[in-house]
N, C-alpha and C positions, 0 to 999 in steps of 0.2 A: 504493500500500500504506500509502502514510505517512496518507495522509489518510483512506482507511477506518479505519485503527486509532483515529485521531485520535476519530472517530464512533462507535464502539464504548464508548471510553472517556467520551463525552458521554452516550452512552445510556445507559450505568452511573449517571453521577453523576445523571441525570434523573431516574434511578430509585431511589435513594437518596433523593434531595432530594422526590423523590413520595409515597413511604415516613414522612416522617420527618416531614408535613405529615400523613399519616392516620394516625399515631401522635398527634400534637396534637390531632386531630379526639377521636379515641376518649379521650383524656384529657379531653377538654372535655367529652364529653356522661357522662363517670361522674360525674365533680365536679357536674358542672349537675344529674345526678338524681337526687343527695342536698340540692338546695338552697345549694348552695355558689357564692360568684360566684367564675371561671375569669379569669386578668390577661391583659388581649389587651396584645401587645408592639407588635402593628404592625396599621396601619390593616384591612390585606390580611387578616389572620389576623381580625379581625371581620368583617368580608365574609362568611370561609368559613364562621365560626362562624352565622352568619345562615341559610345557604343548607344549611348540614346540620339545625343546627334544623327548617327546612321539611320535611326527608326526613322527621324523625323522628315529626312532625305529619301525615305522610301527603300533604301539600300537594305532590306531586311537581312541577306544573304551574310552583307560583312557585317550587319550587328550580330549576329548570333553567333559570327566568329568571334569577334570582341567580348561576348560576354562570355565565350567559352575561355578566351585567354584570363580574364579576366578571373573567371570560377578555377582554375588551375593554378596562376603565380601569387592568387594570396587570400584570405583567410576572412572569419569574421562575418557581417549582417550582410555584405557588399558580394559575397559568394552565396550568399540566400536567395536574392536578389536577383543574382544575377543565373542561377538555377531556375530562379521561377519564370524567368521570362524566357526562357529556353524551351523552358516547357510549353509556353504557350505559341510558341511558332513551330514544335515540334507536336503540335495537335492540329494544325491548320488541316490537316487528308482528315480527319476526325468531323472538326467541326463541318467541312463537307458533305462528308457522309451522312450528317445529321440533318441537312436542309434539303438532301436531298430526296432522304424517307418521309421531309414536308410534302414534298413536292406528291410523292407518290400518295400520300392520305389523301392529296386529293382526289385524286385518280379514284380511288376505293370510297371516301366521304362526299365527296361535291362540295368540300368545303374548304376556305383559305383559313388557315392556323390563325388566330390572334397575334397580332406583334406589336409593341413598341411604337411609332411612329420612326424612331433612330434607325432599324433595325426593317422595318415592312418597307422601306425604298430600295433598300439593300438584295434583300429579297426580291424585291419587284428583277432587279438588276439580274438575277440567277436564275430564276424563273424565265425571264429572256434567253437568257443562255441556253438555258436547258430544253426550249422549245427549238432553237436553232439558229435564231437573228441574231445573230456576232455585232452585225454594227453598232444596233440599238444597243445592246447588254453592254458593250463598252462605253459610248455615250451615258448609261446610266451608273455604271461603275464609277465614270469618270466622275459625275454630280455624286453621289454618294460620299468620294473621296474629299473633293473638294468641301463639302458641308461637314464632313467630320475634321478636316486641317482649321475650317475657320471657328471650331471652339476654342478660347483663348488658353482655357484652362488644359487644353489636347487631352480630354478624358479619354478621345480614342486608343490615348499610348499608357494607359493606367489601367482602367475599367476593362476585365475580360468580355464583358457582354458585349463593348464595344469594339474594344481590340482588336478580336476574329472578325467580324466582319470587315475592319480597316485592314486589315492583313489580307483580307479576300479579296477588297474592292484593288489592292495594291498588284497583286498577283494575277489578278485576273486581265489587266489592263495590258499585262504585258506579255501572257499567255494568248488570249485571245487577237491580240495585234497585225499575225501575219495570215490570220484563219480569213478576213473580211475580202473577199473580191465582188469582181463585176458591180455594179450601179447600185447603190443598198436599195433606193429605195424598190427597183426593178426585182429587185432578187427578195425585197421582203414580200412585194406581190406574189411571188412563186411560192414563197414557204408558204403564205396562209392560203392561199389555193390550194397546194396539195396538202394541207392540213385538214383543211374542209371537205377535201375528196374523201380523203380518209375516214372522217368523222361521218360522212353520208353514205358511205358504203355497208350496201348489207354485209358484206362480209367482215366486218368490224364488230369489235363485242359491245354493248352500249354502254358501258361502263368506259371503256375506252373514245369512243365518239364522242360522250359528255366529258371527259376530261382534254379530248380537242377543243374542243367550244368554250369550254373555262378560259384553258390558254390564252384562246385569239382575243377571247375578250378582256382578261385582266392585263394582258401585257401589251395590248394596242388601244387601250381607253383612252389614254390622251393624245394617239396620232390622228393627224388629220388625212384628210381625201381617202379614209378606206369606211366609208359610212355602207356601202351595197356588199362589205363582205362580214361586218356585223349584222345587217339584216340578216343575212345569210347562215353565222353563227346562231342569230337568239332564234332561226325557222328551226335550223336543226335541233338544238338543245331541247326548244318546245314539242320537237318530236320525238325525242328523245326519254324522256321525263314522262311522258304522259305513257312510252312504253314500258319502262321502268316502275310504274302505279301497277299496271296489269296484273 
């Protein structure tokens, strides 16, 4: 008992001492984005100041080298630290796989998960993706990114909830980059045509057809000039649905 408590009370101060080092962080990177030079006390606290920098630059790749060098030459709350945010770029195939079994509920529910407002644009963004319009999904990525950089406080680079998704919208921009040809708007006409083919097809399961029609309509709500292939969505959906009651 003695010794669990003992552990308890070290995980406390871990966590403290973890705290108190992304409290330095988040002062360093206000000071530094007014142009201000920020006084490093100790070798260690330059290190991190280096290795968040990268974050902030999008460079995720060399930060998570930086914080590996960093969790290796030296010791203390600042290898905590720097462990835990390793962890969280090294869950980024995770948090994926997690929005992507959204994706599929709806396929199975006809329903869009509840989310955040932070977090449901983001989504909107992988949703695109994942239906197959590259140009959109990056344009939405890119707004994503951009609205999470203009928090002053950058909870994107603290906050897990927000983190992963900024790490998505980072990854994805640069992923998806050389996927985009021929004329988007020409080539997003093709995808929801043969999206719609599909979805109208007897030989399509209607559970499948209604989660075409979800698609076209939640990831093209606010484009303009495709108004006759929403018709076209909400005919089939309605014929859908009413076969789906039977």
């Amino acid at each position: 008992m003695k010794e669990e408590g003992e552990k308890k009370i070290k995980s406390l101060a871990d966590e403290i001492d973890v705290e108190q080092c992304e409290a330095l962080l988040r002062q360093y990177l206000k000071i530094t984005a007014k142009n201000f030079k920020f006084g490093v006390q100790e070798e260690v606290e330059g290190k991190a100041f280096e290795a968040i920098s990268l974050e902030t630059e999008g460079k995720f790749e060399d930060a998570d080298k930086a914080w590996a060098a960093l969790a290796q030459n030296y010791k203390g709350r600042w290898v905590v630290l720097a462990n835990n945010r390793r962890k969280l770029f090294a869950s980024q195939p995770r948090f994926e796989e997690i929005w992507t079994d959204y994706i599929r509920s709806i396929r199975d529910s006809g329903n869009t998960p509840d989310m955040p407002e932070s977090l449901a644009s983001t989504f909107l963004a992988f949703r695109t993706e994942f239906l197959g319009d590259n140009a959109l999904a990056i344009a939405r990525y890119k707004e994503c990114k951009e609205k999470f950089e203009k928090d002053t406080d950058r909870a994107c680079l603290f906050d897990p909830a927000l983190r992963q998704p900024y790490l998505l919208c980072n990854r994805k921009i640069k992923e998806l980059a050389g996927l985009v040809k021929g004329d988007p708007e020409a080539e997003r006409n093709k995808l929801i045509e043969k999206t719609l083919a599909n979805a109208a097809s007897p030989m399509s399961l209607l559970l499948d057809g209604r989660f075409n029609c979800l698609n076209i309509l939640a990831v093209y709500s606010d484009q303009k000039g495709i108004k006759k292939y929403f018709d076209e969505a909400n005919a089939i959906l309605k014929k859908i649905n009413a076969e789906l009651k039977q």
